[in-house]
N, CA, C and O of each residue as an XYZ file, in Angstrom:
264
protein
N     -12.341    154.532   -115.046
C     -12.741    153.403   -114.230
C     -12.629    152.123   -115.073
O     -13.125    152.032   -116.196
N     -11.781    150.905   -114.316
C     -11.770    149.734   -115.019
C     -13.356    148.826   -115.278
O     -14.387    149.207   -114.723
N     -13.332    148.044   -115.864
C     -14.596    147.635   -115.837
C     -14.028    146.087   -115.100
O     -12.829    145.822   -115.011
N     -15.323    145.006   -114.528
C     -14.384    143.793   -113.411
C     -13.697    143.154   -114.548
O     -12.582    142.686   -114.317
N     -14.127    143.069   -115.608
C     -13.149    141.924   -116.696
C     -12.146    142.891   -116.959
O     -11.410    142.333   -116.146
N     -11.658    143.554   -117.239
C     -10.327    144.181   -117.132
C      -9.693    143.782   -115.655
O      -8.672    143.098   -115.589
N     -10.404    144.281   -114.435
C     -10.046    144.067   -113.195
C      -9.167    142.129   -113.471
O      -7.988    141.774   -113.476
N     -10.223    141.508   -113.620
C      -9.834    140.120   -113.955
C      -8.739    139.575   -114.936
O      -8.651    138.349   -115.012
N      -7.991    140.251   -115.607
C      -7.502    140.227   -116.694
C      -6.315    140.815   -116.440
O      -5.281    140.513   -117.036
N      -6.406    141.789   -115.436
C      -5.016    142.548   -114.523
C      -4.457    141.634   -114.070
O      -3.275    141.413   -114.334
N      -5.461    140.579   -112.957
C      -4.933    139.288   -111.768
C      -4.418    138.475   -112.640
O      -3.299    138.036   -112.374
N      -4.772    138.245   -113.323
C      -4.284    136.960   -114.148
C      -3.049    137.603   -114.955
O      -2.227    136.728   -115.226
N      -2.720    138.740   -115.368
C      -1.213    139.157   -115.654
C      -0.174    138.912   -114.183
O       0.834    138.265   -113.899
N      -1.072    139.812   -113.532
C      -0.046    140.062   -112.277
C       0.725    138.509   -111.863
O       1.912    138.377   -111.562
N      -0.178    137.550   -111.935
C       0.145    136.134   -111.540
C       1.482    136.168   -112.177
O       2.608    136.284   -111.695
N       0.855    135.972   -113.956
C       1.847    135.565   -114.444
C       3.403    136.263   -114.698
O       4.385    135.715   -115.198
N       3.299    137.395   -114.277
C       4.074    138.224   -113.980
C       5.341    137.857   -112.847
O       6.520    137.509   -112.910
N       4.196    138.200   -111.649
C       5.017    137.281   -110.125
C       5.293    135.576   -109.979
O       5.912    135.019   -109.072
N       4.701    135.006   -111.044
C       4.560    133.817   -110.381
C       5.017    132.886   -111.969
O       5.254    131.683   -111.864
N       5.086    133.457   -113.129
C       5.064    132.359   -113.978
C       4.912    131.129   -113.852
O       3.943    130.763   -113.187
N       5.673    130.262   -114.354
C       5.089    128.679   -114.331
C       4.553    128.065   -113.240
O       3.849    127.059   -113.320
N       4.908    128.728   -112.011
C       4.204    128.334   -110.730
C       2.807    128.921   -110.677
O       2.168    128.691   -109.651
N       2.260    129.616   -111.593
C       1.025    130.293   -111.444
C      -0.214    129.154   -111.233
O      -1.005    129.210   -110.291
N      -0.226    128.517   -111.877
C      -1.314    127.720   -111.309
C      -1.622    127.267   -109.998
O      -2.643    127.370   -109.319
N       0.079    126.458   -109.679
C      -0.276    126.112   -108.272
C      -0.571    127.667   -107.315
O      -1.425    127.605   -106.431
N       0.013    128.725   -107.500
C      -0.482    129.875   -106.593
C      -1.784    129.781   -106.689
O      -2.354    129.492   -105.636
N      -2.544    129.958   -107.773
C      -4.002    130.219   -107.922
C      -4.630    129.006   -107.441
O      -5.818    129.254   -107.239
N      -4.280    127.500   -107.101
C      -4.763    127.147   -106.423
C      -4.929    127.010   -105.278
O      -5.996    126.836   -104.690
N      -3.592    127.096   -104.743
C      -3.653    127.405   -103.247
C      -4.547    128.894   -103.212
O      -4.889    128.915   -102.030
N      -4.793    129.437   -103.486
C      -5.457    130.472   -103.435
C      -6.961    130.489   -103.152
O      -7.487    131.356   -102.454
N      -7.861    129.120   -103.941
C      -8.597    128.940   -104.334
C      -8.813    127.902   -103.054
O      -9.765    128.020   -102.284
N      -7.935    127.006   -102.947
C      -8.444    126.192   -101.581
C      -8.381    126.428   -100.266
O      -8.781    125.645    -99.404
N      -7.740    127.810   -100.017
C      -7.775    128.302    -99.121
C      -8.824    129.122    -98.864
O      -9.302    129.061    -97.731
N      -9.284    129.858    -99.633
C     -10.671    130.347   -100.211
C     -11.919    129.786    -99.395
O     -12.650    130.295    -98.545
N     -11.868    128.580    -99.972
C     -12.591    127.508    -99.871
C     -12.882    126.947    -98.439
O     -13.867    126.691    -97.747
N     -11.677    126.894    -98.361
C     -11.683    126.351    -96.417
C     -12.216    127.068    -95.742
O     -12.660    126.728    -94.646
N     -12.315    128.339    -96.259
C     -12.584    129.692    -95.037
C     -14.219    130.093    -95.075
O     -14.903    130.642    -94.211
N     -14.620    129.543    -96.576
C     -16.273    129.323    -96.694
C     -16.149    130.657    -97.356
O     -16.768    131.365    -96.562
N     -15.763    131.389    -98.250
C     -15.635    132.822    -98.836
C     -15.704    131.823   -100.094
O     -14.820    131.193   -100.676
N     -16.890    131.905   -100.262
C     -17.260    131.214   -102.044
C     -17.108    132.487   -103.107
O     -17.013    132.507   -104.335
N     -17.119    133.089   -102.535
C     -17.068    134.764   -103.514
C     -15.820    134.842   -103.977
O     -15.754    135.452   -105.044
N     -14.746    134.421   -103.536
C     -13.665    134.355   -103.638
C     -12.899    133.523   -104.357
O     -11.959    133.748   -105.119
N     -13.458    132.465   -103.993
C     -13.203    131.054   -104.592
C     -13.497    130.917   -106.348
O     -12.728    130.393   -107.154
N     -15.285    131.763   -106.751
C     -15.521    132.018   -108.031
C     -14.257    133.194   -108.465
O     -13.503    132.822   -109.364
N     -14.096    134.081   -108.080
C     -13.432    134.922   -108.491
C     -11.981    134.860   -108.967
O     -11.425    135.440   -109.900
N     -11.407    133.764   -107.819
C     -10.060    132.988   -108.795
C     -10.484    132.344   -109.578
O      -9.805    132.296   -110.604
N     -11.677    131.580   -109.564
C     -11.210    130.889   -110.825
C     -11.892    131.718   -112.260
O     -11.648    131.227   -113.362
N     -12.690    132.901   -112.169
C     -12.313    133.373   -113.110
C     -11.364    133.842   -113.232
O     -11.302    133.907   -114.460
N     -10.187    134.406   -112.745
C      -8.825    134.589   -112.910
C      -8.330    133.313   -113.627
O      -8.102    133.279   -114.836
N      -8.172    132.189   -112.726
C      -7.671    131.244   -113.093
C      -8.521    130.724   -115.205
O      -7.990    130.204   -116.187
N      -9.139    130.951   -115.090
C      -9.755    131.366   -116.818
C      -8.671    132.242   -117.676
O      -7.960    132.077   -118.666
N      -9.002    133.436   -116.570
C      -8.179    134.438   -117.910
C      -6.556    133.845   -117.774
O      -6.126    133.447   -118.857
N      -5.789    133.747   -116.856
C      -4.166    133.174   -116.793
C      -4.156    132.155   -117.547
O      -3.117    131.985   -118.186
N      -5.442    131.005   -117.753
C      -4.974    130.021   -119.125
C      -5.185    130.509   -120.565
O      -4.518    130.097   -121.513
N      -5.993    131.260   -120.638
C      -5.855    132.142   -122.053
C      -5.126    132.914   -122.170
O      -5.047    133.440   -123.281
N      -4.221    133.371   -121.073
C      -3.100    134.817   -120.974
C      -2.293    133.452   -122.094
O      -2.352    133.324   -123.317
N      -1.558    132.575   -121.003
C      -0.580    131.448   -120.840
C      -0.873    131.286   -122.205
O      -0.098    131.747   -123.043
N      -2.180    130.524   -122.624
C      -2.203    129.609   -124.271
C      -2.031    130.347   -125.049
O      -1.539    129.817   -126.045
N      -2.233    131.707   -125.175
C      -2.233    132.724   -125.645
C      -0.791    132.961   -126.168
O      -0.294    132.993   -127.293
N      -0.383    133.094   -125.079
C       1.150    133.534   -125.500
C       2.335    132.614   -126.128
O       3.209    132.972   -126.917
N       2.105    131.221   -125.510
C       2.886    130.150   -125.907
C       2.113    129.743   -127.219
O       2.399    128.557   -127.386
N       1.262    130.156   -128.241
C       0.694    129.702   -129.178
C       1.849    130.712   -130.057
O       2.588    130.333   -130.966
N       1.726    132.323   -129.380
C       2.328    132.791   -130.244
C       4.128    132.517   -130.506
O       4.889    132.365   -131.462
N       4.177    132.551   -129.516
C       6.191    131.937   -129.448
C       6.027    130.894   -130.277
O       7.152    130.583   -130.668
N       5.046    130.045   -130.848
C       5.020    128.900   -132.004
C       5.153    129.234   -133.001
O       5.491    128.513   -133.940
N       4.902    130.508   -133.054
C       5.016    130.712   -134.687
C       6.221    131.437   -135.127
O       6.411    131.648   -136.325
């Protein structure tokens, strides 16, 4: 069994996976659509995604620096 921060840590690959450099804007439309619909549960939950995809992202482009 995953634990949710793994769960969270999956979404934020998968993004960057399907969606690379467009990942943000997906996760926001994601997030304001969320939003519109009044599903605040949802809304927190991307943006902890949206957390882990900028540490996936900084993460990785720190290392291609070196």
């Amino acid at each position: 069994m995953i634990s949710r921060d793994q769960e969270l840590w999956a979404c934020a690959l998968w993004v960057e996976k399907q969606h690379g450099e467009a990942g943000p804007s997906f996760i926001g439309e994601k997030i304001k659509r969320l939003a519109l619909e009044g599903d605040f549960e949802g809304v927190a939950t991307w943006r902890a995604i949206a957390d882990r995809y900028d540490t996936l992202v900084d993460g990785v482009a720190g290392a291609a620096r070196q």
